[in-house]
C-alpha angles and dihedrals in degrees: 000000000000106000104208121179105181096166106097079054088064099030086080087055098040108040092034098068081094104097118260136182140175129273133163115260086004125131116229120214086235088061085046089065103042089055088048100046090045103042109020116128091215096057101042085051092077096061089063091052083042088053087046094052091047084056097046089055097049082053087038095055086043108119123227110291125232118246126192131209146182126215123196115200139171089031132153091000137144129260109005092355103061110129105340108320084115097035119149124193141192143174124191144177118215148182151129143271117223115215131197087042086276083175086064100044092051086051090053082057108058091036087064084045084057094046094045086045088060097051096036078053087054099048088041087050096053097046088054090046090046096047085047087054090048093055083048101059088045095057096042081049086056096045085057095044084061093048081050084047086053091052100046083044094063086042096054092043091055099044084056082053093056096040094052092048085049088039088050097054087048095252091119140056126231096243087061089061088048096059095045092056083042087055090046092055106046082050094053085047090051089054096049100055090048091060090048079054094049091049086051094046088047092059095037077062098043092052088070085071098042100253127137096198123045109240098197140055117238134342119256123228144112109253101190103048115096114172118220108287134236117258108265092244099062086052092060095046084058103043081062088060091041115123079240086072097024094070087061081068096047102041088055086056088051079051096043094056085040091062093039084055096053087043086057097061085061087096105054124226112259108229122213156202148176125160145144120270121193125207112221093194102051098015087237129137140196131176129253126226123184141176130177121179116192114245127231094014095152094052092040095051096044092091083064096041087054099044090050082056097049086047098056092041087059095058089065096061095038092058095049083044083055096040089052094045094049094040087060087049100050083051094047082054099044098046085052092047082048098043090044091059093056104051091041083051090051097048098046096046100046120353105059089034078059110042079040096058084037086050094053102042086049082053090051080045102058096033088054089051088252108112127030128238097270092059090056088038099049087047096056097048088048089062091040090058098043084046090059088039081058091051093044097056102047089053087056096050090055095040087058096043086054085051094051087049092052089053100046098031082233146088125278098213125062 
């Protein structure tokens, strides 16, 4: 049987729909997946159950071995046949002879095996490259989220400066001053632990290659760029053609070559046996032929005729059980990607231009004496929350492309 295995051919094409562009000492989620394809420990592990497999059909295809034997009769006995004197012996050689090509029929077996291995490699593969995606867009969030810190840092450090010039012409209490430094430092706090969490998410990435240790920066992507998505429809199309589903194929005709095996056993296997007898008492000898045939095979064997059936019946509704369940998940997916956009369309368009400008003119305010520090201060959190709303959104729009790519083995966007 060819073994094929085209999808790392596709998974370019497929995981790097998400943006990328180049920066220096960053890692590019095309260079994630070349290392994981090439180096994790999930995937390598199915060559050795494919080399395994190889070995079971050529013992599998092996035809029935010949065994020999010796019998020793009319020994140590009393009269005539004390000691040897009556001694018979034979040897013999025996087998059997297989009928129904059940060598044929074991080989089919381990070829679907095969078959069903491939597939169960490609849908392995595109959960680990889709988990690895996942950890990607977390880690390029983040990034942004510190770029967000930075920002709020600054904020925070400006508003003190105002606060002490208005603190120094008496316009301003102390406790004033307090809270703003208070402010400075929660801030700085806030931005410390997200680089610890940049440092962890780093490593999480590094593992799908097998290091300890993250040999790169930062990872490189644009996080709030989408690309125009395929109708829902044509996803779906695709999801049916998936390796997710296509393992339910192959896995029947597993079953199929599973009933025709036990089928197979309905005509029993014909034993037999020839070999040369001596006779110790006259030192003659003769030869020996024998044939047994097992009685009632077909009625003994139906109980495994019936089980393999059951069997393959049962491959058909659990694939319609596993169709309905991801199609509800690649809808799930595609509503949220849908419903993402929108807000992060929202919130870009109208909602931060607006607490921004609010944000200015509150600034202008306080600096002027006309409005007091928890107005500038409520202003700016406002935009730095909207701000984080924005990035949240747009990490959920790719998290669920990288779902729906999972799902189809394809790209969302065309």
């Amino acid at each position: 049987m060819r073994m094929t295995l085209m999808l790392p051919a596709i998974l370019a094409a497929v995981f790097c729909a998400l943006p990328l562009c180049a920066e220096p000492q960053a890692l590019t989620l095309q260079q994630a997946i070349d290392k994981t394809l090439q180096h994790n420990p999930q995937l390598h592990q199915f060559k050795f159950t494919q080399q395994r497999l190889f070995a079971e059909r050529d013992l599998q295809s092996l035809k029935p071995g010949y065994q020999l034997g010796v019998e020793l009769e009319n020994v140590a006995g009393t009269g005539e046949a004390r000691g040897l004197a009556g001694a018979e012996l034979t040897i013999a050689l025996s087998s059997v002879i297989e009928l129904d090509n059940k060598a044929q029929w074991r080989a089919a077996v381990v070829d679907a095996r095969l078959n069903t291995l491939e597939w169960q490699q490609q849908a392995q593969t595109l959960d680990v490259l889709a988990e690895l995606t996942r950890n990607y867009i977390n880690l390029l969030a983040s990034q942004q989220e510190l770029t967000l810190t930075e920002e709020a840092v600054a904020l925070s450090e400006a508003l003190l400066q105002s606060a002490e010039k208005r603190a120094a012409s008496g316009a301003l209490s102390d406790a004033e001053i307090m809270r703003a430094k208070a402010q400075l430092a929660q801030v700085q706090i806030g931005r410390d632990a997200l680089l610890q969490r940049i440092e962890r998410q780093k490593i999480a990435i590094a593992r799908f290659w097998g290091d300890t240790s993250a040999n790169f920066n930062v990872v490189a992507g644009n996080l709030f760029a989408f690309g125009q998505s395929r109708p829902f429809a044509e996803l779906y199309q695709r999801l049916q053609q998936s390796p997710a589903l296509t393992i339910f194929a192959s896995e029947r005709r597993l079953k199929d070559a599973e009933v025709r095996l036990a089928q197979s056993q309905n005509r029993a296997d014909l034993s037999w046996q020839v070999g040369v007898r001596r006779y110790q008492a006259s030192d003659d000898t003769g030869l020996t032929f024998g044939i047994s045939v097992p009685l009632f095979a077909e009625r003994r064997n139906s109980a495994a005729i019936e089980a393999a059936l059951a069997e393959r019946n049962n491959v058909e509704y659990r694939q319609q059980d596993s169709l309905l369940i991801l199609h509800e998940r690649l809808f799930d997916a595609y509503s949220q990607r849908q419903q993402f956009i929108t807000s992060h369309q929202q919130l870009a368009q109208y909602v931060i231009p607006n607490l921004e400008q609010a944000l200015d003119l509150t600034r202008d305010a306080y600096q002027r004496g006309r409005s007091n520090y928890q107005d500038w201060l409520n202003a700016q959190q406002e935009l730095l929350q909207a701000k984080r709303h924005l990035l949240e959104t747009a990490t959920a729009v790719l998290l669920s492309q990288a779902t729906i790519e999972q799902l189809t083995a394809e790209p969302v966007t065309q």
